[in-house]
SETI-808810 format. One record per residue: residue number from 1; residue in one letter; x, y, z of N, C-alpha, C, O in turn. Coordinates in steps of 0.1 Angstrom, whole numbers, padded with zeros to 4 digits. Example, Ala and Ser with C-alpha at 12.3 -4.5 7.8 and 13.67 -1.06 7.14 Angstrom:
+-----+---------+-------+-------+-------+-------+-------+-------+-------+-------+-------+-------+-------+-------+
! num ! residuo !    nX !    nY !    nZ !   caX !   caY !   caZ !    cX !    cY !    cZ !    oX !    oY !    oZ !
+-----+---------+-------+-------+-------+-------+-------+-------+-------+-------+-------+-------+-------+-------+
!   1 !       A !  0132 ! -0057 !  0078 !  0123 ! -0045 !  0078 !  0132 ! -0033 !  0078 !  0142 ! -0033 !  0085 !
!   2 !       S !  0128 ! -0022 !  0071 !  0137 ! -0011 !  0071 !  0129 !  0000 !  0079 !  0134 !  0011 !  0080 !
+-----+---------+-------+-------+-------+-------+-------+-------+-------+-------+-------+-------+-------+-------+
END
This chain:
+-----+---------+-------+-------+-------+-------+-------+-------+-------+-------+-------+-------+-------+-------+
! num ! residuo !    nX !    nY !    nZ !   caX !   caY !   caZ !    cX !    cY !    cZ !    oX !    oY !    oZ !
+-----+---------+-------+-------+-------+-------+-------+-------+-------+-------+-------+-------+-------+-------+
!   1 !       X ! -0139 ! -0087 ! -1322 ! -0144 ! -0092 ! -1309 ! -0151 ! -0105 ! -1311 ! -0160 ! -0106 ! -1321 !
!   2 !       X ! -0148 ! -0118 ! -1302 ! -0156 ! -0133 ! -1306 ! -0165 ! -0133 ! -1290 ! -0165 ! -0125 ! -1280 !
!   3 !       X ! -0171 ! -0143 ! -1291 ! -0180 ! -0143 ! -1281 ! -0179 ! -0161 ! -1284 ! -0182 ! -0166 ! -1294 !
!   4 !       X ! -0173 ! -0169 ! -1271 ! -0177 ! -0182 ! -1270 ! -0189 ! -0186 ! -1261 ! -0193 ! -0180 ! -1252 !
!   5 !       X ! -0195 ! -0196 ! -1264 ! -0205 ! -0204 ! -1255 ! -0201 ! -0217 ! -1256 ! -0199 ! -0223 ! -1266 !
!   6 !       X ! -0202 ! -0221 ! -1244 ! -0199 ! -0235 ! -1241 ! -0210 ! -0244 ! -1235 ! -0213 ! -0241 ! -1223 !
!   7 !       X ! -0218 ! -0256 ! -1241 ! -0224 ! -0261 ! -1231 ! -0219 ! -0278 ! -1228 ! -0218 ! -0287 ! -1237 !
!   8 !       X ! -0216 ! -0278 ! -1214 ! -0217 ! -0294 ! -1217 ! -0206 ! -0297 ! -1219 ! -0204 ! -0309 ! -1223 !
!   9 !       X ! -0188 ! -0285 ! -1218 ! -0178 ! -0292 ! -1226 ! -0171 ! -0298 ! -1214 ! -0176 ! -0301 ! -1203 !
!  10 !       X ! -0156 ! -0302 ! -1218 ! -0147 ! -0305 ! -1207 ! -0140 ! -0292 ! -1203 ! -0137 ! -0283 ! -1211 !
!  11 !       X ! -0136 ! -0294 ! -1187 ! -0132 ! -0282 ! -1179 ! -0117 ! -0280 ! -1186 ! -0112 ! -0269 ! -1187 !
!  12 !       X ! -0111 ! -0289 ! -1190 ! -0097 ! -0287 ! -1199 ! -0101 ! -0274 ! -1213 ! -0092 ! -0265 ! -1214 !
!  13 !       X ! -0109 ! -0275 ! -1219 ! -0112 ! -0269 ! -1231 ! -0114 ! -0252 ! -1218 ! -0108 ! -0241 ! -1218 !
!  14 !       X ! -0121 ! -0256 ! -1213 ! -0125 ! -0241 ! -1206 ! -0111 ! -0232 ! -1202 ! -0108 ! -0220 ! -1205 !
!  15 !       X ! -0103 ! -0240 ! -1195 ! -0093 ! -0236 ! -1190 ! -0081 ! -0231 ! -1204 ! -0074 ! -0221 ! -1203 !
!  16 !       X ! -0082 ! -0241 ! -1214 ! -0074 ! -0233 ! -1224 ! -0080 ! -0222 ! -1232 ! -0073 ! -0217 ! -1241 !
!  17 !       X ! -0093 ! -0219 ! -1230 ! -0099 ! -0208 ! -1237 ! -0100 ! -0194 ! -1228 ! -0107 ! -0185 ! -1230 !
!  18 !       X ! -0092 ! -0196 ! -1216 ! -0092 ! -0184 ! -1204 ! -0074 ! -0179 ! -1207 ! -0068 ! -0171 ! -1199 !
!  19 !       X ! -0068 ! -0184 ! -1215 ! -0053 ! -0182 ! -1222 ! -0057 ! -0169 ! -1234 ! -0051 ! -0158 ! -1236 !
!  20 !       X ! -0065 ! -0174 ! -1238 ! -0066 ! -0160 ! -1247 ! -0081 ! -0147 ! -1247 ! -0081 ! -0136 ! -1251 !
!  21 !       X ! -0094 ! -0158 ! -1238 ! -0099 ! -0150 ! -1239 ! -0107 ! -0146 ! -1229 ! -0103 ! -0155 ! -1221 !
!  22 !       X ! -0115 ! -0140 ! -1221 ! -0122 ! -0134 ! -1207 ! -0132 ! -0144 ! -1207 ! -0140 ! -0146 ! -1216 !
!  23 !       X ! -0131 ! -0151 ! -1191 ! -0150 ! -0157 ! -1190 ! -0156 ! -0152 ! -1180 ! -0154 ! -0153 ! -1169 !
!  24 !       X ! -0165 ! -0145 ! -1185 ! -0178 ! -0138 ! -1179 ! -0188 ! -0144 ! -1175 ! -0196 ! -0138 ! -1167 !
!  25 !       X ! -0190 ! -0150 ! -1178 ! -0198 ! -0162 ! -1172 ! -0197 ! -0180 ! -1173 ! -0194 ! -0185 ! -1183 !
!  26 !       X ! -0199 ! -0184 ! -1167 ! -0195 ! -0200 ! -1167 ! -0198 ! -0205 ! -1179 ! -0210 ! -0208 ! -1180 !
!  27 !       X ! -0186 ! -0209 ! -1192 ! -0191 ! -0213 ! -1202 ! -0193 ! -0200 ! -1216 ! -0195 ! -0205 ! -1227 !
!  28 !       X ! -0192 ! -0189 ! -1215 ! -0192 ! -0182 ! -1216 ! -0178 ! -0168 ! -1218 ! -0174 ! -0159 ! -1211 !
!  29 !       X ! -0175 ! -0172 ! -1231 ! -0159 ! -0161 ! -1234 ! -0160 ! -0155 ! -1243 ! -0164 ! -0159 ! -1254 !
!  30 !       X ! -0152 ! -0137 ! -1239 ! -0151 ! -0130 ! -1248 ! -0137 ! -0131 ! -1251 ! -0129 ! -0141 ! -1250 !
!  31 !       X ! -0137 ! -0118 ! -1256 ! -0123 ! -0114 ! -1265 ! -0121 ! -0107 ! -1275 ! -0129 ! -0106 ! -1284 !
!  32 !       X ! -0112 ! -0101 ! -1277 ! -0109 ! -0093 ! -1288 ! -0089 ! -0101 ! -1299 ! -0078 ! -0096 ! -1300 !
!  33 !       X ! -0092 ! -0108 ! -1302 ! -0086 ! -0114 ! -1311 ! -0082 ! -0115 ! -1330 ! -0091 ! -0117 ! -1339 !
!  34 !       X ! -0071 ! -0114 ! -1333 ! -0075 ! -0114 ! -1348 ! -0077 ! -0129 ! -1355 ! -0076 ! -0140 ! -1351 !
!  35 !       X ! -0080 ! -0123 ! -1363 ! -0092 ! -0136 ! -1373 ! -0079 ! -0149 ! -1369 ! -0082 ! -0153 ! -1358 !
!  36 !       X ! -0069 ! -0156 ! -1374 ! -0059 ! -0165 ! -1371 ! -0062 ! -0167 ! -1358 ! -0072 ! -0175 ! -1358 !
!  37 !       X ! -0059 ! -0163 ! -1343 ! -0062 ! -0168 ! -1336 ! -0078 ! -0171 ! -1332 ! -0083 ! -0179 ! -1324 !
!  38 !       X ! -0085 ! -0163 ! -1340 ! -0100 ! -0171 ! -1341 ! -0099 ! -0183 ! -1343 ! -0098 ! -0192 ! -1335 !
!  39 !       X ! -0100 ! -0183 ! -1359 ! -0097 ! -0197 ! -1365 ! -0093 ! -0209 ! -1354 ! -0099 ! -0219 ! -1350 !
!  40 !       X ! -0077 ! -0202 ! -1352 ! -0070 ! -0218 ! -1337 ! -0080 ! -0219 ! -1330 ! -0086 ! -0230 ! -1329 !
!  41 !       X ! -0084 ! -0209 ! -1324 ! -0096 ! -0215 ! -1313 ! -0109 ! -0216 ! -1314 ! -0117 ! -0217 ! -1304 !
!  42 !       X ! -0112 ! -0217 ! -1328 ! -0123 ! -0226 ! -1333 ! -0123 ! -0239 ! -1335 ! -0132 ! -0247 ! -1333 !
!  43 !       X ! -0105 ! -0242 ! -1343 ! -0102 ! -0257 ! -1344 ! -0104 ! -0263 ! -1329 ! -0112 ! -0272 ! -1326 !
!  44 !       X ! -0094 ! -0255 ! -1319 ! -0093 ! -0263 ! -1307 ! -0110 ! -0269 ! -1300 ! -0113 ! -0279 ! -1293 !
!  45 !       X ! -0121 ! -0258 ! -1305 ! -0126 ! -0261 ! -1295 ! -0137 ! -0269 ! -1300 ! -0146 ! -0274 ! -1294 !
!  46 !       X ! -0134 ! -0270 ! -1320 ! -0143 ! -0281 ! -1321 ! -0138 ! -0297 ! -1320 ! -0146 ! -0307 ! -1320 !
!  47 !       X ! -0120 ! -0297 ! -1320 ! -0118 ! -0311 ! -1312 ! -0117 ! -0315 ! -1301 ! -0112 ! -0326 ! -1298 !
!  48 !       X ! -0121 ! -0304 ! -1291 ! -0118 ! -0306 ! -1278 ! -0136 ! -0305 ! -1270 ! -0135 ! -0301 ! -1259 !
!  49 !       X ! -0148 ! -0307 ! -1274 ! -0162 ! -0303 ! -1273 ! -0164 ! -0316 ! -1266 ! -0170 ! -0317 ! -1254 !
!  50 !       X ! -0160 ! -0329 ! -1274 ! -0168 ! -0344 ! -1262 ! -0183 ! -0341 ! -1267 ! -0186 ! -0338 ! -1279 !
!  51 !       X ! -0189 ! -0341 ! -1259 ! -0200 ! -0345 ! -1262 ! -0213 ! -0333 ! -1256 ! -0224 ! -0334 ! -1250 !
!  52 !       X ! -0204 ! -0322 ! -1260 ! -0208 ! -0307 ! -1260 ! -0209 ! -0301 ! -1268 ! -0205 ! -0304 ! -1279 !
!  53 !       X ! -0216 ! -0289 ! -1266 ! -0218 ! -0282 ! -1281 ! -0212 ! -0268 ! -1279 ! -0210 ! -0265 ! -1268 !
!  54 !       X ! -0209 ! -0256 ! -1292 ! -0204 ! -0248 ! -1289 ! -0209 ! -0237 ! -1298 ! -0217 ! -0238 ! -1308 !
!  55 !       X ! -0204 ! -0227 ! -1292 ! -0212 ! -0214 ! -1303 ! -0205 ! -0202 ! -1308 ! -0201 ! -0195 ! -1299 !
!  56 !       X ! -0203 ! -0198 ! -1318 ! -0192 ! -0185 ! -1319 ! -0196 ! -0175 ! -1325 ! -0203 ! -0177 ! -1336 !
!  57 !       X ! -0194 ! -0161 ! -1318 ! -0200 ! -0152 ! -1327 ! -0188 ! -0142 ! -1328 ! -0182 ! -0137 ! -1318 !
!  58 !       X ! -0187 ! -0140 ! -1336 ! -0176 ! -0129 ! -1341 ! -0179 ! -0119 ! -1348 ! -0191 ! -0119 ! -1353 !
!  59 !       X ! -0168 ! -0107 ! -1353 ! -0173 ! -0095 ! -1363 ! -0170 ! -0099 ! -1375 ! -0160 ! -0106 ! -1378 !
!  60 !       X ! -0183 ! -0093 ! -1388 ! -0178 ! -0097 ! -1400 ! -0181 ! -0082 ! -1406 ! -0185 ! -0073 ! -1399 !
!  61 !       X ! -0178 ! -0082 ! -1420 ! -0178 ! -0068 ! -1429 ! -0193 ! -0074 ! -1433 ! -0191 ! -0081 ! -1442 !
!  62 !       X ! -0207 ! -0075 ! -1431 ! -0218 ! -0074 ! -1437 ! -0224 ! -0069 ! -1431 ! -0220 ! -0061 ! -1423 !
!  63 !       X ! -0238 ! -0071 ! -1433 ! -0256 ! -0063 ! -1428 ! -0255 ! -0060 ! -1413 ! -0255 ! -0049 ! -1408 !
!  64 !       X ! -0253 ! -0073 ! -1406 ! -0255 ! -0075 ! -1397 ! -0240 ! -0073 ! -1386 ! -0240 ! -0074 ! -1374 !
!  65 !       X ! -0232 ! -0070 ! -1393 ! -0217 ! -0069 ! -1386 ! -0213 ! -0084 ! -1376 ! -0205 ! -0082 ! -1367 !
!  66 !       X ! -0215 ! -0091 ! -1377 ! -0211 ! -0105 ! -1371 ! -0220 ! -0120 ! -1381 ! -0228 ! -0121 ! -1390 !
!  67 !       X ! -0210 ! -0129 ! -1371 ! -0213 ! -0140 ! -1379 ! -0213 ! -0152 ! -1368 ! -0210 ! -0153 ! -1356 !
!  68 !       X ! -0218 ! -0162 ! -1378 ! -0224 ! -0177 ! -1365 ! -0209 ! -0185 ! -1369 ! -0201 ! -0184 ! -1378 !
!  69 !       X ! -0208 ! -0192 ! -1358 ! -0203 ! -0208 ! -1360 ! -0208 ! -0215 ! -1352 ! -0210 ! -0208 ! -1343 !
!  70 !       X ! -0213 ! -0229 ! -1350 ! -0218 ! -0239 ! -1344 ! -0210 ! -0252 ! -1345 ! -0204 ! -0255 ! -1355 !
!  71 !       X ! -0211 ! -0258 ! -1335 ! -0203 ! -0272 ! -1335 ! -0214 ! -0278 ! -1325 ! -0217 ! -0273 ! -1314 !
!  72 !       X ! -0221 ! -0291 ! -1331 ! -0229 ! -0301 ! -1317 ! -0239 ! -0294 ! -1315 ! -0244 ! -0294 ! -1303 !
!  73 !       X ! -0245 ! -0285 ! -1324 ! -0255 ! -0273 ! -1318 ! -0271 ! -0278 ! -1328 ! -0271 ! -0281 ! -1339 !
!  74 !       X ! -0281 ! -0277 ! -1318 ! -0291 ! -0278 ! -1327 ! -0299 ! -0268 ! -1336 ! -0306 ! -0271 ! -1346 !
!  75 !       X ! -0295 ! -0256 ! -1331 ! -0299 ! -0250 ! -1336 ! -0285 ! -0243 ! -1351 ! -0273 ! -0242 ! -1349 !
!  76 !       X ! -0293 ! -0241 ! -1364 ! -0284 ! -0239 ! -1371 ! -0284 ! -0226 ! -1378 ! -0295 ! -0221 ! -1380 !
!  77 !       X ! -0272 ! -0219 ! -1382 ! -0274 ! -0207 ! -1386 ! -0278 ! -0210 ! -1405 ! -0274 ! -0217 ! -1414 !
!  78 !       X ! -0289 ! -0194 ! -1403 ! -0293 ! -0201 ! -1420 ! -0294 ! -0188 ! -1426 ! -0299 ! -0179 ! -1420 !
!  79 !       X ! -0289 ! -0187 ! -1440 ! -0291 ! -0174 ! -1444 ! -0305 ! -0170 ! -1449 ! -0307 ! -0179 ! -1457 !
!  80 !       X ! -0313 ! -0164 ! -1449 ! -0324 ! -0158 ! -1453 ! -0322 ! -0139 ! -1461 ! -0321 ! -0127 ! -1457 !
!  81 !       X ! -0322 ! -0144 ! -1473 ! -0324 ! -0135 ! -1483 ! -0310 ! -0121 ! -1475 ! -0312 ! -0109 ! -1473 !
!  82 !       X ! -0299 ! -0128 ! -1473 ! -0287 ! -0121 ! -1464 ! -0284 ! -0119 ! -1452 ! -0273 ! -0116 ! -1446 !
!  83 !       X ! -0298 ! -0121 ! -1447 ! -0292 ! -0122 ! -1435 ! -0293 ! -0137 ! -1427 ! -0300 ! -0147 ! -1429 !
!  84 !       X ! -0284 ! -0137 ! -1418 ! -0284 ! -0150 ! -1406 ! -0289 ! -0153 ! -1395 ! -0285 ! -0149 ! -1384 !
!  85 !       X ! -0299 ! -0160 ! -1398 ! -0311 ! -0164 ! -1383 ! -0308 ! -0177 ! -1383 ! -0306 ! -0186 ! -1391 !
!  86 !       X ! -0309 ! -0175 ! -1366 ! -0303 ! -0188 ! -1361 ! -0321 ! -0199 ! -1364 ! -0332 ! -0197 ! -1360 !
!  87 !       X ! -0317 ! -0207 ! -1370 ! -0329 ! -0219 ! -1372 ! -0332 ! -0231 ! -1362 ! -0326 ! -0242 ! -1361 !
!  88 !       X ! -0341 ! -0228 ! -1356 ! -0344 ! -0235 ! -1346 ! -0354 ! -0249 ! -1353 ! -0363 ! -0249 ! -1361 !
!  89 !       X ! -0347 ! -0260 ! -1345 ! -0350 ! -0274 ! -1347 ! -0368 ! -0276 ! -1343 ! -0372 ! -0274 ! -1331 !
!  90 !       X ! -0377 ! -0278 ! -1352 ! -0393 ! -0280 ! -1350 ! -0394 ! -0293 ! -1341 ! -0388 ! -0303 ! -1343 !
!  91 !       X ! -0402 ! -0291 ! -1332 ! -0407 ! -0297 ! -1318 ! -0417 ! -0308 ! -1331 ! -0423 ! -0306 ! -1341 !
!  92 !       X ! -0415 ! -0324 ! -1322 ! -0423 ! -0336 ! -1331 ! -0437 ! -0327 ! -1328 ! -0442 ! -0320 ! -1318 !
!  93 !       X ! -0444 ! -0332 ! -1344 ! -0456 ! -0329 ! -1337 ! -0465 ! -0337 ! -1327 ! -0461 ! -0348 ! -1324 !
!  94 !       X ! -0475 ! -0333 ! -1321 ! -0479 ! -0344 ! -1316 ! -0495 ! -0348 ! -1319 ! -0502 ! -0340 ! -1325 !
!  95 !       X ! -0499 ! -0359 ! -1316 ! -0507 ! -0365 ! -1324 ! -0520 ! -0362 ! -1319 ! -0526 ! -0364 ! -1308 !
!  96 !       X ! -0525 ! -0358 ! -1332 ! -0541 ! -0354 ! -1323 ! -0552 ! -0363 ! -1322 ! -0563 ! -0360 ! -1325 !
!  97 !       X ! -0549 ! -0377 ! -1319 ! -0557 ! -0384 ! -1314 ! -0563 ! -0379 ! -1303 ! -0557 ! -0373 ! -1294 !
!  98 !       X ! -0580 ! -0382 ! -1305 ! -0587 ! -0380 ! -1291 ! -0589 ! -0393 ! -1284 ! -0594 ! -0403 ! -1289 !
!  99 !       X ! -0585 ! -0389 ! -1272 ! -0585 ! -0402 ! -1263 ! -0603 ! -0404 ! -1258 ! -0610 ! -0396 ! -1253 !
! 100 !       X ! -0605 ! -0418 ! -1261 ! -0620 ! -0417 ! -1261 ! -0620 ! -0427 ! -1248 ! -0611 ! -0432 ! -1242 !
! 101 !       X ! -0636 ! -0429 ! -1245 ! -0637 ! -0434 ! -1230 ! -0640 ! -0427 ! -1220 ! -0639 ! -0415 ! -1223 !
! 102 !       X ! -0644 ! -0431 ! -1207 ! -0643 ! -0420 ! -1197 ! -0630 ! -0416 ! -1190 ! -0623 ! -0425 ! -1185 !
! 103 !       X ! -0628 ! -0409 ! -1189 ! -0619 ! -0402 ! -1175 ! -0618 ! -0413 ! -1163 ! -0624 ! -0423 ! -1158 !
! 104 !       X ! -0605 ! -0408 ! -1161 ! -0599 ! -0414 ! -1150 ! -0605 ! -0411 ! -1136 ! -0605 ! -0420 ! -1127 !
! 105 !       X ! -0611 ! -0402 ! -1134 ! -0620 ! -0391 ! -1119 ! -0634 ! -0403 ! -1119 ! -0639 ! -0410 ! -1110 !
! 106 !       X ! -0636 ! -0401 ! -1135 ! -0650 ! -0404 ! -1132 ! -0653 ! -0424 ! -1126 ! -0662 ! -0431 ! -1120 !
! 107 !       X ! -0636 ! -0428 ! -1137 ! -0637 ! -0445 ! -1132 ! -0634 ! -0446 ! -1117 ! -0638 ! -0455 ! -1110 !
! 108 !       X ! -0627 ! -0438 ! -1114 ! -0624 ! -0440 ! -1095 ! -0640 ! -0436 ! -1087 ! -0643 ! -0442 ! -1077 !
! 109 !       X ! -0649 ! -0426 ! -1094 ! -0657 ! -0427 ! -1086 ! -0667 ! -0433 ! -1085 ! -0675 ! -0434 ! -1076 !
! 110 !       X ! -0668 ! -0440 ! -1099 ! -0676 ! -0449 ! -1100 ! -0673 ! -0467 ! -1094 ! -0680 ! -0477 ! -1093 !
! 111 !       X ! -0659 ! -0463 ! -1093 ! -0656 ! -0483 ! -1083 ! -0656 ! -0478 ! -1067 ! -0657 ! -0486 ! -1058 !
! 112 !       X ! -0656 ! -0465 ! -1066 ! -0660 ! -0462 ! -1049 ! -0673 ! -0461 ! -1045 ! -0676 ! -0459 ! -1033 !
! 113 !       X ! -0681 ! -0461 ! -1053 ! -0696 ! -0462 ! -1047 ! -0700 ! -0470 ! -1059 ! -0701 ! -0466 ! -1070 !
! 114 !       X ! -0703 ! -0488 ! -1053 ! -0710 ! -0495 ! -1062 ! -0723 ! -0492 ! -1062 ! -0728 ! -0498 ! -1071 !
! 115 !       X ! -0736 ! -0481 ! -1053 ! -0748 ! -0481 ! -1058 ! -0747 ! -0479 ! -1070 ! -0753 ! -0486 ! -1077 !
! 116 !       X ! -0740 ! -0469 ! -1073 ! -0735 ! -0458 ! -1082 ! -0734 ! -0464 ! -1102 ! -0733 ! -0457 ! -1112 !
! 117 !       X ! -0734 ! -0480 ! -1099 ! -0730 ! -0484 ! -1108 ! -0741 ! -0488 ! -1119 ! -0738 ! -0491 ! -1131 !
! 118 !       X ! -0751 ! -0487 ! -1117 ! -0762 ! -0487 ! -1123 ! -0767 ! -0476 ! -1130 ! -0771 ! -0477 ! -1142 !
! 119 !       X ! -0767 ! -0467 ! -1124 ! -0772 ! -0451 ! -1122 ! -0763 ! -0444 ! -1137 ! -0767 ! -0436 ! -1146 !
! 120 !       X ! -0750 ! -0448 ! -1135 ! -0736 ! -0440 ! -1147 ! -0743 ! -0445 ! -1155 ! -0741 ! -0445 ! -1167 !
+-----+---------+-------+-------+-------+-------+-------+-------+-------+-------+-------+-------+-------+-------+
END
């Protein structure tokens, strides 16, 4: 049994992947296939993606009884001590500068009431 995911492809690629396999949801195809026509329709759909990415999961003989393929995908599959977790891409960090000065609230209320300006 394969399981495709589509994000982002061309409607051509979708429509030759409803030839061999069921879509259940938009972007989204099963099936039950042997390994050879896996394979074809891994090649097809990693030259036919544009500027989309793709996802495959199929059955294998190990731990976990399936396996990854990725094409255009950020996230990557990685093995860990045998088994396969999908590796998710780390978010930039972001910078812990503290922004110094006053507040934005407090400069607006301080240019709406000039008594006011002496006083801050």
């Amino acid at each position: 049994m394969i399981v495709v995911v589509l994000s982002a492809c061309p409607t051509g690629l979708r429509g030759d992947l409803t030839r061999w396999l069921l879509e259940v949801s938009p972007g989204t195809f099963v099936g039950n296939v042997s390994a050879r026509v896996r394979d074809a329709l891994w090649e097809r759909v990693c030259m036919n993606t544009g500027t989309g990415r793709a996802l495959m999961v199929y059955n294998s003989d190990n731990e976990q009884r399936m396996k990854f393929r990725v094409n255009k995908h950020e996230w990557e599959p990685t093995d860990f001590e045998g088994l396969t977790l999908m590796l998710r891409p780390t978010a930039p960090a972001k910078s812990a500068q503290r922004r110094t000065g006053w507040s934005n609230a407090r400069n607006q209320l301080r240019s709406r009431h000039p008594s006011w300006r002496d006083k801050l």
